[in-house]
C-alpha positions as CSV (number, residue, x, y, z in Angstrom):
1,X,205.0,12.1,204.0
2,X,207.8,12.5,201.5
3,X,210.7,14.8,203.0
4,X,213.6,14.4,200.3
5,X,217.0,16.2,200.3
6,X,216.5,19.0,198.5
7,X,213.7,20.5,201.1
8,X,210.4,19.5,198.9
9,X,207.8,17.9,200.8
10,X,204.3,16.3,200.4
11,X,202.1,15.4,202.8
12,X,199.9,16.6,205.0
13,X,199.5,19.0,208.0
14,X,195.9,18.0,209.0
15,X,194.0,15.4,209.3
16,X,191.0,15.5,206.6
17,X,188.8,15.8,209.7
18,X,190.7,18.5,211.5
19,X,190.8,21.0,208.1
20,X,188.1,23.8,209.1
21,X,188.3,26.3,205.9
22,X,187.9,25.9,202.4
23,X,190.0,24.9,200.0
24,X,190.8,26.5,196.9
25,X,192.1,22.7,195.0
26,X,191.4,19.6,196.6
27,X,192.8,16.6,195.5
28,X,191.7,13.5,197.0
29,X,194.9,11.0,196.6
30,X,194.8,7.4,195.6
31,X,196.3,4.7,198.1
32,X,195.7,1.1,200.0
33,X,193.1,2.2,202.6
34,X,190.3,3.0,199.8
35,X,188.3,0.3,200.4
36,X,188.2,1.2,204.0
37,X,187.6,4.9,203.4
38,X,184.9,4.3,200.8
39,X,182.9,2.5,203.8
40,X,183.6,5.6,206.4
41,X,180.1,7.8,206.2
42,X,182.0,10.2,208.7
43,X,185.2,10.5,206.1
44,X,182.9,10.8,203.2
45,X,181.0,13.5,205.0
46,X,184.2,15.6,205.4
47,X,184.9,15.3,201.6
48,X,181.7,16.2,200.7
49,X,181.6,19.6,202.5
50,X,185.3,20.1,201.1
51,X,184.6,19.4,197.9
52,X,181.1,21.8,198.0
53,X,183.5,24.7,198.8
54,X,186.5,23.5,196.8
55,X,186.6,26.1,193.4
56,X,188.5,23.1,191.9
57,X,188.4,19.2,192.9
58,X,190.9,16.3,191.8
59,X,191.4,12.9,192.0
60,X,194.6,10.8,191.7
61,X,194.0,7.1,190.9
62,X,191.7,5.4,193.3
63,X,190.7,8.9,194.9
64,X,188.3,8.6,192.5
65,X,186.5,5.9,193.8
66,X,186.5,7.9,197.6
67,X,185.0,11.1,195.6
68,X,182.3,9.3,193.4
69,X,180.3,8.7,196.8
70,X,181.2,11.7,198.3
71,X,179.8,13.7,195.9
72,X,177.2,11.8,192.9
73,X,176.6,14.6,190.9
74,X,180.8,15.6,190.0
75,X,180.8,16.8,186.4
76,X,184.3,16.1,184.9
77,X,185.4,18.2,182.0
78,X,186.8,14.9,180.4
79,X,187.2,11.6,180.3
80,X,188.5,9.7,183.5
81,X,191.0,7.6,183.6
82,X,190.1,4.1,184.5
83,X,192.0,2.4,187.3
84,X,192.9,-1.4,186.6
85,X,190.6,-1.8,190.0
86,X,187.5,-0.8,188.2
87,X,187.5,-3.1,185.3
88,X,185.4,-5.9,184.8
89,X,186.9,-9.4,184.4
């Protein structure tokens, strides 16, 4: 959690788990513990049913690699942007 000066903060107030209505956005974040998370059925599960009643879905960096499983069938509207983790050699 970020908690500068000025008042702004971003983090989070639930775990993913612990979140029990819908969002309107969701926006799964990039970070270090993706290639634990992508392993976590139970996690995946959660993002799945968020993301089924999200009206709009996001990722940031390798978020996208926990919302590929989580959901196979994402349509994007463009392009993604390819992380330096998901090229080959």
């Amino acid at each position: 959690m970020t908690a500068p000066e000025d008042g702004t903060r971003l983090g989070a107030d639930l775990a993913v788990a612990d979140v029990r209505q819908p969002a309107d956005v969701l926006i799964i974040p990039g970070g270090p513990e993706w290639e634990r998370l992508i392993k976590d059925d139970a996690f995946l599960g959660v993002v799945r049913e968020l993301n089924e009643n999200a009206r709009s879905t996001a990722s940031v960096c390798t978020g996208a690699f926990l919302l590929r499983p989580a959901e196979p069938e994402v349509r994007t509207l463009r392009e993604p942007a390819e992380h330096e983790a998901g090229r080959a050699g």
